[in-house]
C-alpha positions in Angstrom: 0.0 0.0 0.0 1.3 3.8 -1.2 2.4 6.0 1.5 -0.5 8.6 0.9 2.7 11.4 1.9 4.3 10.5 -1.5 1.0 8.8 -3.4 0.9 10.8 -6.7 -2.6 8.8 -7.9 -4.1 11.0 -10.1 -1.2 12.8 -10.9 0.2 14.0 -14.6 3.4 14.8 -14.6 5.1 16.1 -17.6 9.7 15.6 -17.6 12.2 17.0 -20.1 15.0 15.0 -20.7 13.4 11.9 -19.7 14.7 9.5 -22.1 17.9 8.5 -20.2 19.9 9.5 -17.4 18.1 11.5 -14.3 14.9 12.3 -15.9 14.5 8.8 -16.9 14.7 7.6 -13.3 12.2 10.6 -12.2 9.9 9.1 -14.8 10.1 5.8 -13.8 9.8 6.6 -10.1 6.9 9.1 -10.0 5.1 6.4 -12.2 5.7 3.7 -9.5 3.9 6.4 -7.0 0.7 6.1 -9.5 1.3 9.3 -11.5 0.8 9.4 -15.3 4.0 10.4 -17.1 4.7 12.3 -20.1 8.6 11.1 -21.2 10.0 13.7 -23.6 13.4 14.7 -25.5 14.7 15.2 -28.6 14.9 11.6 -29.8 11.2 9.6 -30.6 12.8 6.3 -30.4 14.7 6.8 -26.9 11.6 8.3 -25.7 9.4 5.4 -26.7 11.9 2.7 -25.6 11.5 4.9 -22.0 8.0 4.9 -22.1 7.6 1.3 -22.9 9.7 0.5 -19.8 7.7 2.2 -17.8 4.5 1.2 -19.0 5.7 -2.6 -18.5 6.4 -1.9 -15.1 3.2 0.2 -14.5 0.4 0.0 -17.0 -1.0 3.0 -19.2 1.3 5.6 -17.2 3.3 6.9 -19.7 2.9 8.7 -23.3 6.5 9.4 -25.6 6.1 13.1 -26.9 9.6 14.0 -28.5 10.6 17.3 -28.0 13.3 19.5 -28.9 13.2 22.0 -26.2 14.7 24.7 -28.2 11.7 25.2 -30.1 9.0 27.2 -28.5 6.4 26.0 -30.9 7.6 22.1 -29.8 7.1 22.5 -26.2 3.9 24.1 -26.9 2.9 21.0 -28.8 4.4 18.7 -25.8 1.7 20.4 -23.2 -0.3 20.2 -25.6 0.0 16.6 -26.0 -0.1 15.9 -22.7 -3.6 17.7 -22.0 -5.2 15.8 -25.0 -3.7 11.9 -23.6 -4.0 12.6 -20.0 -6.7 15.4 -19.4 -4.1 17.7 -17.2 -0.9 18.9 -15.9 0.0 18.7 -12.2 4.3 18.4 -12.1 6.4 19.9 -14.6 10.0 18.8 -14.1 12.6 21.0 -16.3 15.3 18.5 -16.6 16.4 18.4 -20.2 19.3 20.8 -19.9 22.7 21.3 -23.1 26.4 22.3 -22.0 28.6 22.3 -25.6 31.3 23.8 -23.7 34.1 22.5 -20.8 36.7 25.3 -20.2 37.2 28.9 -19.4 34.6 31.3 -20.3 36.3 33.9 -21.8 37.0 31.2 -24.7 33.4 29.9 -25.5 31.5 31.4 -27.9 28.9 33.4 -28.5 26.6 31.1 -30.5 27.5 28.2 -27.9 27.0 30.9 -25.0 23.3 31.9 -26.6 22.6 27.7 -26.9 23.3 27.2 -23.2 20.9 30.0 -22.1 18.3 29.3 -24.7 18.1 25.8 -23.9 18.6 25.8 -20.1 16.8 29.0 -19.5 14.5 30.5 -21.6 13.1 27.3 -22.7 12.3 26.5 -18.9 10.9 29.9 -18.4 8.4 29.0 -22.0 7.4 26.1 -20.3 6.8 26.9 -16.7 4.5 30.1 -18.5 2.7 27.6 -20.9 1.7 25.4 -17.4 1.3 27.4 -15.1 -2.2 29.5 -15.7 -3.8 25.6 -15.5 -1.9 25.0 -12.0 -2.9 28.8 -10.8 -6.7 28.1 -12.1 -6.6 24.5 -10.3 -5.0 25.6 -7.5 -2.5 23.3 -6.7 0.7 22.0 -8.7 4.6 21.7 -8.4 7.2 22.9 -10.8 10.7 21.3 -10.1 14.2 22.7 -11.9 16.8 20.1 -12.5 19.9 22.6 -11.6 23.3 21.7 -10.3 25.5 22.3 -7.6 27.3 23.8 -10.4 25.3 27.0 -9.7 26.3 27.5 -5.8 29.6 27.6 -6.9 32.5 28.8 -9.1 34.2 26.7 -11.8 37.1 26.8 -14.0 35.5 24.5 -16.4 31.3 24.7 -16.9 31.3 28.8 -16.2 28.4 29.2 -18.7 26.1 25.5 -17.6 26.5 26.8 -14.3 25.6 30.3 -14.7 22.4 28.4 -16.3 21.9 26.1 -13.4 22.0 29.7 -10.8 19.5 31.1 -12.8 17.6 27.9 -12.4 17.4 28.5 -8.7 16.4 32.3 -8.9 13.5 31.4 -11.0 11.8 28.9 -9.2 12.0 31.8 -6.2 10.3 33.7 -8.1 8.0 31.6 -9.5 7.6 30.6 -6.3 6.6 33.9 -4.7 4.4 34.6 -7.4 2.4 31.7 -7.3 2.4 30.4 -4.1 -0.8 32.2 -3.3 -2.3 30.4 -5.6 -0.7 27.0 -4.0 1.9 26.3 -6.6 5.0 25.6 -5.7 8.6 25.6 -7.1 11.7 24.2 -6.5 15.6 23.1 -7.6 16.9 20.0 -7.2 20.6 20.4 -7.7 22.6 17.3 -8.0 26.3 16.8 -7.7 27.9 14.2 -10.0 25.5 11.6 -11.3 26.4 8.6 -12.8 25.1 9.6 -16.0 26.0 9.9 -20.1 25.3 13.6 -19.7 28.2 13.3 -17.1 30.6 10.6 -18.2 33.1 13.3 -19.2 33.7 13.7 -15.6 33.0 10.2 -13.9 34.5 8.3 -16.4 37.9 9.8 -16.2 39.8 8.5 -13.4 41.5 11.4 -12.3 38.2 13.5 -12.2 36.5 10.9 -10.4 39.4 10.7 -7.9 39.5 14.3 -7.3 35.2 14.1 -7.0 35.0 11.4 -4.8 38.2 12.8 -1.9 36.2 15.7 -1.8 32.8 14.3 -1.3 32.1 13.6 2.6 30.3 9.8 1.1 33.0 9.0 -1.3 31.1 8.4 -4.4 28.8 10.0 -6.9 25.3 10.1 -7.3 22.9 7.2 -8.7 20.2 8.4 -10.9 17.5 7.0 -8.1 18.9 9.0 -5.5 18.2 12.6 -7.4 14.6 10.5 -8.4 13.4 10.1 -4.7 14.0 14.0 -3.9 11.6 14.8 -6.8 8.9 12.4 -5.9 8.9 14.2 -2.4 8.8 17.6 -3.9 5.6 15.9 -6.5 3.8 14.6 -3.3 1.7 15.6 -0.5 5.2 15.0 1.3 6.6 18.2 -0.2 3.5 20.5 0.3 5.0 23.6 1.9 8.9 23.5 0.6 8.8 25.9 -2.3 11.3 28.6 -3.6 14.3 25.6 -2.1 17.0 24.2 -3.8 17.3 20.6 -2.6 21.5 19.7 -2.9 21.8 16.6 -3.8 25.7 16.0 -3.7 26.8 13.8 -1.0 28.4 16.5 0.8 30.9 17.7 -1.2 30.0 21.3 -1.3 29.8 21.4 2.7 33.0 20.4 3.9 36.8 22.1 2.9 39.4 20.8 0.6 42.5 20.9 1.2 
């Protein structure tokens, strides 16, 4: 029997990025607490294989809507898909996210610059304004930003992703404030490293990982289940007055010195 703190029964929750990697496992995990889940990103066949995993596990609880997230007109169609399959919206979780450049940011450029904001930014701010009247009308709802611990601190090598990933956290405050009279809430969940392909530039080489992992109080990284769980919480009744929080996800590692 569901906890009823973290039952999402009736629930429609729409994730970018949820093909693979972290929004897969929020997909997967938000459709085991009895929500119906739209998978999205750019790919139909990655999206479908997703789906189908999830609707094997849990039947009927997830529709594939591919989705470049670039396109205004294309996340339009994705809400717009979800309304028409599943009647509603209820969670929006902002994960699909782009970095094309590792390394100072006086060197990238300024079409790479202009892709990392687009996509990590303004195409969140699009679709938070797109759901948002329906959760205002209703109510109730919860919007949750995928960030990054990247954005609570500075770096030498994603200066642009996590100026993105800060911005993340200073719109679901004020999303946040001006919704929650209206009982909506918003949030960040920012993760440290993640065992994912998004990340394997920086797990998968031994010296990053070793430099990671001695500076991480748990000495490891992240599974994709343990960012999963936060977002249930923030989805649930179990989450009901956290909003305008970023929830760090990092096994420590921004908490304690190095030396």
């Amino acid at each position: 029997m569901r906890d009823s703190l973290f039952d999402l029964n009736g629930k429609v929750a729409v994730i970018t990025g949820s093909s693979r990697g972290i929004g897969r496992a929020i997909a997967y995990r938000m459709a085991q607490h009895g929500a119906r889940v739209v998978v999205s990103s750019r790919k139909a066949d990655a999206c479908d294989v997703a789906a189908a995993e999830i609707n094997a596990a849990f039947a009927d609880s997830a529709i594939s809507v591919p989705c470049n997230i670039g396109y205004k007109e294309q996340l339009q169609a994705l809400v717009d898909a979800a309304r028409a399959s599943f009647g509603r919206i209820d969670v929006l979780v902002c994960n699909a996210a782009v970095n094309p450049w590792a390394g100072p940011m006086i060197d990238i450029s300024d079409e790479a610059f202009d892709k990392v904001m687009g996509s990590n930014i303004r195409s969140n701010h699009w679709l938070a304004s797109m759901v948002l009247p329906e959760l205002k009308a209703r109510g109730d709802g919860s919007i949750i930003l995928i960030s990054s611990t990247g954005g609570l601190i500075g770096t030498d090598v994603l200066g642009a992703y996590a100026l993105s990933k800060a911005a993340d956290m200073q719109m679901a405050r004020n999303i946040a404030v001006e919704y929650g009279p209206f009982n909506v809430r918003a949030n960040t969940i920012a993760p440290g490293l993640v065992r994912t392909e998004f990340a394997r530039y920086l797990w998968d080489d031994p010296d990053i990982l070793g430099r990671a992992t001695a500076r991480t109080p748990l000495r490891r990284v992240a599974e994709t289940d343990e960012i999963a769980g936060a977002a249930v919480m923030l989805a649930s009744a179990a989450g009901r007055f956290i909003t305008g929080q970023t929830i760090v996800i990092d096994g420590g590692s921004t908490i304690g010195a190095t030396i």
